[in-house]
C-alpha positions in Angstrom: 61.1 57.9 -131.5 61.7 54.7 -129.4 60.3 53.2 -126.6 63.4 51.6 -125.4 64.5 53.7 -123.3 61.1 55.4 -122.1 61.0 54.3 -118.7 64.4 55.2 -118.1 63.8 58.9 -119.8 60.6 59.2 -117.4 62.5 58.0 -114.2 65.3 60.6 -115.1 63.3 63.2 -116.1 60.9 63.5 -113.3 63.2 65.0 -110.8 64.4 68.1 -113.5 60.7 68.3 -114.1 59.4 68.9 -110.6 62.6 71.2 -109.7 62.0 73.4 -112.5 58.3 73.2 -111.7 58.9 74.5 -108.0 60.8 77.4 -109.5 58.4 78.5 -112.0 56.0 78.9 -108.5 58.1 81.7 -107.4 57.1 83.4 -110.9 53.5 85.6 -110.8 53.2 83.7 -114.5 50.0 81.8 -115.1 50.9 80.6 -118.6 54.4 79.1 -117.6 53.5 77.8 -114.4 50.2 75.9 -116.0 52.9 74.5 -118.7 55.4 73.2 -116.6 52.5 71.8 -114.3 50.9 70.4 -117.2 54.3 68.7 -117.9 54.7 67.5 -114.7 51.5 66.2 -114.8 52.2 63.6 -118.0 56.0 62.9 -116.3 53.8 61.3 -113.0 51.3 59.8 -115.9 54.5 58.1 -117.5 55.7 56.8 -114.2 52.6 55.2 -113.1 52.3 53.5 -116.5 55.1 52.0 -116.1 54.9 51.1 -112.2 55.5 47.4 -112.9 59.0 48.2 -113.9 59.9 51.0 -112.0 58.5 49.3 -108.3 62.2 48.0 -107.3 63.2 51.2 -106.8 60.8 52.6 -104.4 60.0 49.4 -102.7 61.9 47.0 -100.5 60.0 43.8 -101.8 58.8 44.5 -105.4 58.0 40.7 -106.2 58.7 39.7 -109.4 58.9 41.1 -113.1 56.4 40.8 -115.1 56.0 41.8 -118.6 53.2 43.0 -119.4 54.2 44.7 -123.2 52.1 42.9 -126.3 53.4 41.1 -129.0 53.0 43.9 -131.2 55.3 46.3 -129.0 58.2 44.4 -128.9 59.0 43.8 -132.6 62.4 45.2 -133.3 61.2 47.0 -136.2 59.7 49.5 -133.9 63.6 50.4 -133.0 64.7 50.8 -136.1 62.3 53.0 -137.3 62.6 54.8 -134.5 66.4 55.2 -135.3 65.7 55.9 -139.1 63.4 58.6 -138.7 65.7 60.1 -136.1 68.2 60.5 -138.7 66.0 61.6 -141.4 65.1 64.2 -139.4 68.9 65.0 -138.3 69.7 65.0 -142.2 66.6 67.0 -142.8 67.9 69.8 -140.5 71.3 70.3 -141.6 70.1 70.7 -144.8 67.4 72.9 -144.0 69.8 75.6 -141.6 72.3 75.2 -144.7 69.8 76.3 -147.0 68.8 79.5 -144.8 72.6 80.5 -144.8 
């Protein structure tokens, strides 16, 4: 719901991504194994978009920092609603499984 923390959820899910990927492999299922390559594939996407702030970690002398986000994208706002929405929806489903018991 927020980009603050997408590079770091990309970086940390990359490595759960490709281990369950090599399991699924081992499976004789085309539909599973062309979803988790599928997801693999836009978790490498995600990482290479944001190369520019993930390149101290894989190299020795990454240079310097440059942000290269627009004016637009790092407003606040975008936060917030982020956090709103996410408790909207949060409110929406405890209501919604109290309903259905």
């Amino acid at each position: 719901m927020s980009q603050v923390f997408s590079t770091l959820g990309a970086v940390v899910y990359f490595p759960l991504m490709l281990s369950i990927f090599i399991l699924t492999t081992y499976f004789q299922s085309p539909g599973i194994l062309a979803v988790t390559s599928l997801m693999l594939l836009a978790n490498i996407y995600l990482l290479l978009w944001d190369w520019n702030r993930i390149k101290f970690i894989v190299l020795n002398k990454p240079g310097e920092y440059i942000d290269q986000s627009t004016p637009f994208s790092r407003q606040k706002i975008w936060t917030y609603i982020g956090i709103g929405l996410w408790i909207l929806i949060s409110i929406f489903r405890v209501i919604s499984t109290q309903h259905y018991n």
